[in-house]
N, C-alpha and C positions, 0 to 999 in steps of 0.2 A: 109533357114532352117525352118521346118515345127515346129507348136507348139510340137508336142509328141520330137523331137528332143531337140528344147531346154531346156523342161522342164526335159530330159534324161541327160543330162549335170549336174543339179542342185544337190548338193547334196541331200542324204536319208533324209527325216526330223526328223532321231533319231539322225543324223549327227551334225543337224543344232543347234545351243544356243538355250537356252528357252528363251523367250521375257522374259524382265526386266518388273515382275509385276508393275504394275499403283500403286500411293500412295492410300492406303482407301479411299474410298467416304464419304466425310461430312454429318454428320446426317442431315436431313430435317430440313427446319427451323421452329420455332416452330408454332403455329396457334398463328395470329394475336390477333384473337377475333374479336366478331360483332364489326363494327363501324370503321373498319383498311381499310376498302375498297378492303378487298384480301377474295376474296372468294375460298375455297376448291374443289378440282376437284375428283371427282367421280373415282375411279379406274376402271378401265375397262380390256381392252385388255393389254399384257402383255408389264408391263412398258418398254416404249424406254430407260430410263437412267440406267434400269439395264441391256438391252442387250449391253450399250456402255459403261458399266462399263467391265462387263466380254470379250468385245471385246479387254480389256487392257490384262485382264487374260486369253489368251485361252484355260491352259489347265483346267481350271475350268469350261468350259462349252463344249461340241463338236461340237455345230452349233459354237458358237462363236469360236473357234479353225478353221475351217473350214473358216469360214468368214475370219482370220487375214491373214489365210494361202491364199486366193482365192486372196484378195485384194494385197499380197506382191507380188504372181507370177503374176498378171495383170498389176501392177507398173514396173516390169522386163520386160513383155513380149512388152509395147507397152511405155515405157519409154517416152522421152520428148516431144513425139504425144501430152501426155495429157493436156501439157501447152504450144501445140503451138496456138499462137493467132491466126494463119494463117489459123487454118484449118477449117473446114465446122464445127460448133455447131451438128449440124443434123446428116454428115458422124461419126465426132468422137463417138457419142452417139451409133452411129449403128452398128462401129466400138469394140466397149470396151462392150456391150451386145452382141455380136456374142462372141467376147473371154470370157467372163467370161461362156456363157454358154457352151462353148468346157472345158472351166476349170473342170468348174461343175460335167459335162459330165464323166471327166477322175479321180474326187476324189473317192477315192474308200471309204470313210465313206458311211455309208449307211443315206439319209436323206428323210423326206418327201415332198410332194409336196408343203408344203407350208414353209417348210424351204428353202427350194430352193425358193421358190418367196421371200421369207424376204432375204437371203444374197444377191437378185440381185441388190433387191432396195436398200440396205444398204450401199452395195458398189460403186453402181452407184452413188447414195447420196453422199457418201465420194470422191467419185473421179472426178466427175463432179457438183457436186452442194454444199453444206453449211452444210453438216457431218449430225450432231442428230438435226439440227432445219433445215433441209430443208423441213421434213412433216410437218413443223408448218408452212412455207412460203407457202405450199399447201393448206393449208386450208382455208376455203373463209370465216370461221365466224371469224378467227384471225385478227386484225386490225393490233396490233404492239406485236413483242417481244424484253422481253428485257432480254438480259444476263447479269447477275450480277455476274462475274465469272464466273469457267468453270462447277460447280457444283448447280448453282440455275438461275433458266430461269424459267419467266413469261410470258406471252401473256395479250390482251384484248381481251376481246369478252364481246360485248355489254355495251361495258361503264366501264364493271368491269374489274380488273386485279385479274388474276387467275393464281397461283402455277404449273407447268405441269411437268411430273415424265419422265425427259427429261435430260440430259447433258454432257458435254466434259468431255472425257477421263482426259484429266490433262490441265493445260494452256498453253501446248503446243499447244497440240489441237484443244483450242480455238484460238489459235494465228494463228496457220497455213489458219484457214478458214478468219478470219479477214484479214489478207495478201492477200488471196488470193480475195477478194470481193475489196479492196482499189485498189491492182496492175491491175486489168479490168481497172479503170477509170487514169492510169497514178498517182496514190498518193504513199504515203508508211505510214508506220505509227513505230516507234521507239523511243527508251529514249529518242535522240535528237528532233523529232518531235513525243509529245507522241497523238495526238488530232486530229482527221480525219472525215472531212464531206466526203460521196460517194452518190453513188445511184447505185443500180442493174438493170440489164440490162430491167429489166420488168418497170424500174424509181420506184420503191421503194426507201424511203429516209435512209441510214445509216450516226448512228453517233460513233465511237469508241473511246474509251480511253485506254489506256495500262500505267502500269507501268511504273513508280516512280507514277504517279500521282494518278494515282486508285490503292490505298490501297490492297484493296482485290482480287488485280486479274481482268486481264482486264472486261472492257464493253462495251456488242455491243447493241445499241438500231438499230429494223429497225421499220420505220412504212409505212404498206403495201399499197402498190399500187393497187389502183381499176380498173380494168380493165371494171368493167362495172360500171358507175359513178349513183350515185344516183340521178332521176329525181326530180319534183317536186314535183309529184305525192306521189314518196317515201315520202320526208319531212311531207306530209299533214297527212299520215297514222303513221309515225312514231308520228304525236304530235307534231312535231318540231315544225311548224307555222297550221295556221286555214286554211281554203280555200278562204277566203275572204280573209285574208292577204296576199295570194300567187299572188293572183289577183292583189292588189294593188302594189305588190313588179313586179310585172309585167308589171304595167301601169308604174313605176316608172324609171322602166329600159329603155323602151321604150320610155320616154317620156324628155328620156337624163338630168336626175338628177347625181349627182357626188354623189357616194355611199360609204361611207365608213362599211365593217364590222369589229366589232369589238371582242374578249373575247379571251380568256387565251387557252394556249397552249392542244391541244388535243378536246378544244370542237366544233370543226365542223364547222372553220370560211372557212378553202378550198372548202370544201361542200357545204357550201351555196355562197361562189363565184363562185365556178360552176354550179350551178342552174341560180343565176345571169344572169352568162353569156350567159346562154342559149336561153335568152329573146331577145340576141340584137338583132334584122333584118338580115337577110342574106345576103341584099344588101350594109352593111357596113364593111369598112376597118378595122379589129381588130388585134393590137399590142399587142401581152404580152408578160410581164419580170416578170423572178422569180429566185428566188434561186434554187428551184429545180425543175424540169418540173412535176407539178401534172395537172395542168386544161386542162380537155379535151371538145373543143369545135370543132361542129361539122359544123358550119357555113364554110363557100368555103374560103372565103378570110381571113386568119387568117396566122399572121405572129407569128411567139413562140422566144421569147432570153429569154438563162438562162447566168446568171451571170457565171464567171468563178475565181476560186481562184486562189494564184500565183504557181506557179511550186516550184521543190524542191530548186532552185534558189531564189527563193522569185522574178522569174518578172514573168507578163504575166498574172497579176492579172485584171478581169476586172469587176467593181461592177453594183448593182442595178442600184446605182446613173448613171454611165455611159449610162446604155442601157438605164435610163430614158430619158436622153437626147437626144441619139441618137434617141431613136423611136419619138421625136417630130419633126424628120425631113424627117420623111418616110410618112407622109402623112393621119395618123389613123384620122376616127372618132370616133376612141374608142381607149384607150390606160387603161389597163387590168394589175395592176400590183401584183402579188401574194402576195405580204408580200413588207410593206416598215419599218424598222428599223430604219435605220441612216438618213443622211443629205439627203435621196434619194426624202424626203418627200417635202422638198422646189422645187425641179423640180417637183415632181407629184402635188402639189396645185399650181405652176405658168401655170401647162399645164391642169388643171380644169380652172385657169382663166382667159388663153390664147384660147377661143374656141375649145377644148376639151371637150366639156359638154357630158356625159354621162360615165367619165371615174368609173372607180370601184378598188379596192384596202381593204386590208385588214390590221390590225396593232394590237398588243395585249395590252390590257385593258381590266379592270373589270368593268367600267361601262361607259357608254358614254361621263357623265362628265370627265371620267378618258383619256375617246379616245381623247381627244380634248388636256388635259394637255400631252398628251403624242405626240400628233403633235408638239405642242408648242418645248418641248424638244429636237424632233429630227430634225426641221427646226433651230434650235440654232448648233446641232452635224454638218450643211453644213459649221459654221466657220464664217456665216456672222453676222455683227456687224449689226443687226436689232432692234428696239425697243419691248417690250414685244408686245405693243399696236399696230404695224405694224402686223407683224407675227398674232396676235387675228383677225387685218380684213383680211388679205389673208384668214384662216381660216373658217371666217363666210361668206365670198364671193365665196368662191368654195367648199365648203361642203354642203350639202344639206340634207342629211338623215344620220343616224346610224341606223347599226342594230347589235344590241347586242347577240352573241351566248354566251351560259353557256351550262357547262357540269354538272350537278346536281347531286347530292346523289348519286341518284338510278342508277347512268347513264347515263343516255337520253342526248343527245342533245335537248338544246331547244333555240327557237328565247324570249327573254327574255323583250325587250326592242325595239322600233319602233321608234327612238327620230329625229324630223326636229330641223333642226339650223336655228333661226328665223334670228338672225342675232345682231348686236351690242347696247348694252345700258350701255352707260357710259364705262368701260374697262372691261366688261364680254362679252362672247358669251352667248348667250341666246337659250334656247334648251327647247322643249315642245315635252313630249309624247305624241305619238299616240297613241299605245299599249305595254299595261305591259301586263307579266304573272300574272297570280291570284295565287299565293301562297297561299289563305285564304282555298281554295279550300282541303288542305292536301291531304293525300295518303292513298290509298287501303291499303287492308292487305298484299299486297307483297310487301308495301311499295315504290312503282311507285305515282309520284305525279297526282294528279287528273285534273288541272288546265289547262287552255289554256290563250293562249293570247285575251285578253279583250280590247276593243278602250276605251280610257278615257271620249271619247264626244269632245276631241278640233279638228276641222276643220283644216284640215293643209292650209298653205299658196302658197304652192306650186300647188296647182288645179289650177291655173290661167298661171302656167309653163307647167304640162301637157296639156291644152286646148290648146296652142300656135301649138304644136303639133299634134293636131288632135286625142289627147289621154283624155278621159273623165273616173274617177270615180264615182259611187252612193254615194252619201252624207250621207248614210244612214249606209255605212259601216264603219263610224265615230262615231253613235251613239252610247251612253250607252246601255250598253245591248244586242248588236246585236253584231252577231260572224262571 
């Protein structure tokens, strides 16, 4: 049966019920104020969250009437095509745009050319991708959005979180696309299980929460996936580190130090573990474990394990800790692990002090003093009945460097802190800066901090570790004063 046939079948649409209006849209929230870290976004082109407002109400709008009507005979015409896994991503897309444009084709509203280009994408957006935020996942300045309910959604761009005139119909709405983003990776998300880690097919990280538990209507955090990863180069122009420093984080990498970085959620500790990693030789074997596959390395011999949670059975769980293990039997001279939290950390500092040298890792802490008390913690979370003072010299014997990221004020990422771990005096770790940020330095008038990272003048003790190596620093990029 051809389209004009089926849709001849369908009744009149004066035949058809009126869609059950959407409940009012919640007033905007209100402006922060300076200093809330939520910056205002410029109106522009005609708000998205008022065409997926009125896409509730169609007879209130005719494109939108048009679009509700386009998108219900498209759901008819190619029915559970749209959710079969089975089929081609590519065909189905090629598929469901040839029909919508015979749709188009046969509506006898009169519309213009560029109303037709808006209900294509609209629909296609709703029926293959993530409804009213999948042009925010388009967009390459967005870092992460977060949906705070089905009526207020946020983005980043550049460090700042910004308001955007964006959002779901009802929480329905938002549920349906949550569903459908967790069921790709085998999850679900429900009262019973109301809390859901994923990732999207491009490895973007999602986190959700739905009801009972989020108050106000579920929440979807994603934070986007870089498809082109920021070099070195990037970091040096953004301010992040100096170009001396980039050097020496270069000598250091190469020169098989155990790296740890360290700083708080969102300030650019992945980023610069993928910069890291970019330094190792290509002639070496590299393992990496992570929670979620973000590091892309471009070296030949590179092996990737992400951790796995358990199924809706609760088995079939398999963590950090494990793949840490396991990769100390596959052979790495380099073992790469994204994020260590729990007890993962006594395997990752026995395989820094089991010849492993140049491994690298990340862990959240606000200052390096603080990176060290929180090793301490989470080699106590493996269960083992260790002394504080044991755990302090594992510690000081396979750690070698921190480097400190911070997200600041204004935004920025920045490398904050350069600290070597000298090693034990009496029952302290002992830690000396390389290089601080100069905060004395303040900020411009668009209030960007001024500062860079500055060397204290102490010599590190590790120069006699990269010379072993055949890896030499200028001594001169220790001095005061020199950048």
């Amino acid at each position: 049966m051809g389209l004009a046939e089926r849709l001849s079948h369908r009744p009149a649409a004066a035949e058809q019920p009126a869609p059950t209006p959407a409940p009012a849209p919640r007033a905007a929230p209100e402006d922060p104020g300076p200093g809330a870290g939520v910056a205002p976004v410029s109106s522009g082109a005609p708000a998205a969250g008022e065409r997926y407002r009125a896409a509730g109400r169609p007879s209130g709008d005719p494109v939108a009437g048009v679009r509700a009507r386009i998108q219900r005979d498209l759901a008819e015409l190619l029915g559970p095509k749209l959710y079969d896994e089975l089929d081609d991503p590519e065909d189905l897309e090629r598929r469901v745009r040839q029909t919508l444009a015979e749709l188009l084709a046969r509506e006898p509203t009169p519309l213009a050319g560029t109303d037709r280009a808006r209900i294509t994408q609209e629909v296609t957006d709703e029926i293959l991708g993530h409804g009213p935020i999948e042009s925010l996942l388009r967009d390459p300045s967005i870092s992460e959005v977060m949906v705070n309910g089905p009526h207020r959604i946020y983005v980043e761009r550049s460090g700042q979180l910004q308001p955007v005139d964006t959002e779901f119909i009802d929480e329905a709405h938002l549920r349906r696309v949550i569903d459908r983003i967790v069921s790709r990776v085998g999850r679900r998300v429900d009262e019973a299980s109301p809390m859901v880690d994923a990732r999207l097919p491009d490895g973007s990280r999602v986190n959700a929460i739905v009801p009972p538990i989020a108050l106000d209507g579920s929440s979807l955090t994603i934070r986007k996936f870089s498809r082109d990863p920021f070099t070195v180069d990037d970091l040096v122009e953004f301010g992040t580190l100096t170009r001396a420093t980039a050097e020496l984080l270069r000598a250091c990498v190469r020169g098989r130090l155990n790296i740890v970085v360290s700083g708080g959620t969102g300030s650019g500790k992945t980023t610069t573990l993928n910069v890291l990693s970019s330094f190792v030789p290509t002639d070496e074997r590299i393992v990496t474990v992570e929670d979620a596959a973000e590091l892309q390395l471009h070296q030949d011999h590179v092996v990737r394990l992400e951790s796995r949670p358990a199924n809706v059975e609760g088995r079939g769980a398999i963590s950090t800790r494990d793949l840490v293990k396991n990769a100390l039997r596959m052979r790495p001279d380099r073992i790469v692990v994204g994020e260590v939290r729990d007890g993962a950390a006594l395997d990752m500092l026995q395989a820094m002090n089991t010849g492993h040298d140049g491994s690298l890792t990340t862990l959240h802490a606000n200052t390096p003093r603080d990176a060290l008390a929180r090793l301490e913690t989470m080699v106590l979370m493996a269960g083992m009945d260790l002394p504080v003072r044991a755990i302090r010299e594992q510690v000081a014997s396979a750690v070698d460097l921190i480097i400190q990221v911070s997200r600041l004020k204004d935004g920025s990422r920045k490398i904050t802190h350069i600290t070597e771990v000298v090693g034990m005096e009496a029952e302290v770790v002992t830690l000396q800066d390389l290089f601080v940020f100069d905060f004395r330095a303040g900020t411009d008038a668009g209030g960007r901090f001024r500062g860079t990272l500055q060397p204290t003048g102490l010599r590190p003790r590790f120069l006699e570790d990269l010379a072993a190596y055949g890896v030499s620093v200028p001594v001169e990029v220790f001095l005061a004063g020199q950048r």
